[in-house]
C-alpha positions in Angstrom: -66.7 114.1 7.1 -64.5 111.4 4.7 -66.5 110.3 1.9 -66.5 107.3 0.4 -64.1 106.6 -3.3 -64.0 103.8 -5.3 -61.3 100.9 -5.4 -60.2 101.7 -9.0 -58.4 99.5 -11.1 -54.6 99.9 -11.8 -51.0 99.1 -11.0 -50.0 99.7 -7.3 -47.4 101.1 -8.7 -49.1 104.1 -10.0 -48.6 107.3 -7.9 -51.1 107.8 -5.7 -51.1 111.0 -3.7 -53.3 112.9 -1.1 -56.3 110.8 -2.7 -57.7 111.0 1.4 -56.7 114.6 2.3 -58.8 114.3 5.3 -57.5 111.4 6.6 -56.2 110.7 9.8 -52.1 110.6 10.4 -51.7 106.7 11.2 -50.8 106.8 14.8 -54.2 108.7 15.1 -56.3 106.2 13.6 -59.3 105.5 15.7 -60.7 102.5 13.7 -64.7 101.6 13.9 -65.2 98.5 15.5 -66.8 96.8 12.6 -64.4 97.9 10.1 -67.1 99.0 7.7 -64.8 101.3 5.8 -60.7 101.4 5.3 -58.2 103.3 3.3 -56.8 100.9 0.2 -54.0 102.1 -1.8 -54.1 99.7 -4.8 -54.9 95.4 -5.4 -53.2 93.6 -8.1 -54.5 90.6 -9.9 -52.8 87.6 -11.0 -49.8 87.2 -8.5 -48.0 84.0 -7.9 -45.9 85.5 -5.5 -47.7 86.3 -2.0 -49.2 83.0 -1.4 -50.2 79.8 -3.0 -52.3 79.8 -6.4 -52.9 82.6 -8.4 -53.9 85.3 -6.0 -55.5 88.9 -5.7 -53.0 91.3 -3.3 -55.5 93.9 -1.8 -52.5 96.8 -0.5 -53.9 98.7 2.3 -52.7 102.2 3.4 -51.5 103.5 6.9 -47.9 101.9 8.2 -46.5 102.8 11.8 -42.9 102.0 10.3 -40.5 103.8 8.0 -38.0 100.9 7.1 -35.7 102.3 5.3 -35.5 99.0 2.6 -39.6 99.2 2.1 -40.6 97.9 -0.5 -44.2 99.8 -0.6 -43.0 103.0 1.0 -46.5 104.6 -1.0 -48.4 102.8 1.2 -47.5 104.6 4.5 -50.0 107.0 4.7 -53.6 106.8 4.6 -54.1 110.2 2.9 -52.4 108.7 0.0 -55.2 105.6 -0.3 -58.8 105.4 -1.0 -61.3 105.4 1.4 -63.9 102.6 0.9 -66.5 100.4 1.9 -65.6 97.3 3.0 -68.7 95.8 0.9 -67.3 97.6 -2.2 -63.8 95.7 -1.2 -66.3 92.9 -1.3 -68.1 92.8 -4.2 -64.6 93.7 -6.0 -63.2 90.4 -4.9 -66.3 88.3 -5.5 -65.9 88.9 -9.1 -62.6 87.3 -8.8 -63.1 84.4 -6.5 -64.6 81.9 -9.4 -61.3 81.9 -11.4 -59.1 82.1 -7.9 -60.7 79.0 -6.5 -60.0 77.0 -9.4 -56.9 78.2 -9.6 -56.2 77.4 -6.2 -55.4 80.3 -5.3 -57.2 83.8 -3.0 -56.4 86.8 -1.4 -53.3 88.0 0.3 -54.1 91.3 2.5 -50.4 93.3 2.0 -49.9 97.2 2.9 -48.4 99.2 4.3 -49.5 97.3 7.6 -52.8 95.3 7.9 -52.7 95.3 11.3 -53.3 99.4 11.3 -56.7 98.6 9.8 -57.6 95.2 11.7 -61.3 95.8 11.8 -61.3 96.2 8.5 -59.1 93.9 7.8 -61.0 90.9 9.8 -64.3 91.9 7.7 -62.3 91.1 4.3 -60.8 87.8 5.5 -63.9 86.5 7.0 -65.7 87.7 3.2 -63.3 85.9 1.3 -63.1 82.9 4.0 -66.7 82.6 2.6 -66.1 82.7 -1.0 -63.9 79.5 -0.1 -60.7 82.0 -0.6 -57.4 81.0 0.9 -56.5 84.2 2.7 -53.1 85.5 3.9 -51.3 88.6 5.3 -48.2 89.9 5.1 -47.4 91.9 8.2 -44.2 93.5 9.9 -45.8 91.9 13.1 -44.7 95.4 14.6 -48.8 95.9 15.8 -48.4 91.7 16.6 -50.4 93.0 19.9 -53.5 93.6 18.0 -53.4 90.1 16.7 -55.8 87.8 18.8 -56.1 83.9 18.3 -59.5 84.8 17.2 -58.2 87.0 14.5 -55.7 84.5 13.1 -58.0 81.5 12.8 -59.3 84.0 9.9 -56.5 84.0 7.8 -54.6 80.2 6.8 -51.0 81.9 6.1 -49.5 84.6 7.7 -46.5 86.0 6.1 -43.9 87.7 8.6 -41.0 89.9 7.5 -38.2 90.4 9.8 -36.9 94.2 9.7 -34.1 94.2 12.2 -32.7 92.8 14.9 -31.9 96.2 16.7 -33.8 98.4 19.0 -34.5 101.0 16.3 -35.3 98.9 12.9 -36.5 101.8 11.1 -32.9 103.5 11.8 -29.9 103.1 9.4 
């Protein structure tokens, strides 16, 4: 059985490595339906970058994709994330949402691949929807199936990367 870590503070740009040994393989990923747990590789505080405002980037592990110009290739597998609680997820970002909201600014939900983990994924927006977060994701739209016009009226801004334009965009 997977027991539960800790989001831990840090760069997302520290190596993190087989921190979920017993995780799934990301194809295999049989998500609960109420997403009360999920694999997070890293969040970073303070970026201008991935939305409006000053904004926390929660970066959530598990990507179907290998794209050879990735710019979070770390973030592919869930064994290499931490598997939490969404309440812990939470709690974490409640103790950021005074200074985000008068900064105008919230939560972007990055990865790997949101969509991999869109039960869990939901859970956070809706949390931070509450707050009175502006929310965002980026995605690959590769799992755009998933998406539902339920599950977008969660999130305000929805960041979409382009890949490739041919059949194989993972393919050099």
């Amino acid at each position: 059985m997977l027991q539960l870590g800790e989001v831990a503070a840090g760069s997302r740009h520290d190596l993190r490595v087989g921190l979920s040994p017993d995780a799934p393989d990301e194809a295999d990923l049989r998500e609960d339906a109420a997403g009360a747990s999920g694999y997070v590789h890293s969040y970073e505080t303070s970026s201008r970058y991935d939305g409006p405002g000053l904004r926390v980037v929660l970066f959530l592990s598990g990507c179907l994709l290998r794209c050879t110009y990735c710019h979070n290739p770390d973030t592919w597998h869930l064994k290499d994330g931490t598997y939490v609680a969404v309440e812990q997820v939470i709690k974490r970002l409640g103790s950021f949402a005074p200074a985000l909201r008068s900064l105008d600014g919230g939560l972007t939900i990055s990865g790997g691949e949101p969509m991999v983990q869109l039960a869990f994924t939901r859970r956070i927006l809706a949390a931070a929807k509450e707050m009175g977060l502006h929310t965002a994701i980026e995605t690959s739209g590769f799992l755009g199936d998933r998406v539902t016009t339920g599950s977008c009226q969660r999130s305000i801004l929805c960041f979409s990367t382009s890949r490739a334009v041919t059949p194989r965009p993972t393919a050099r």
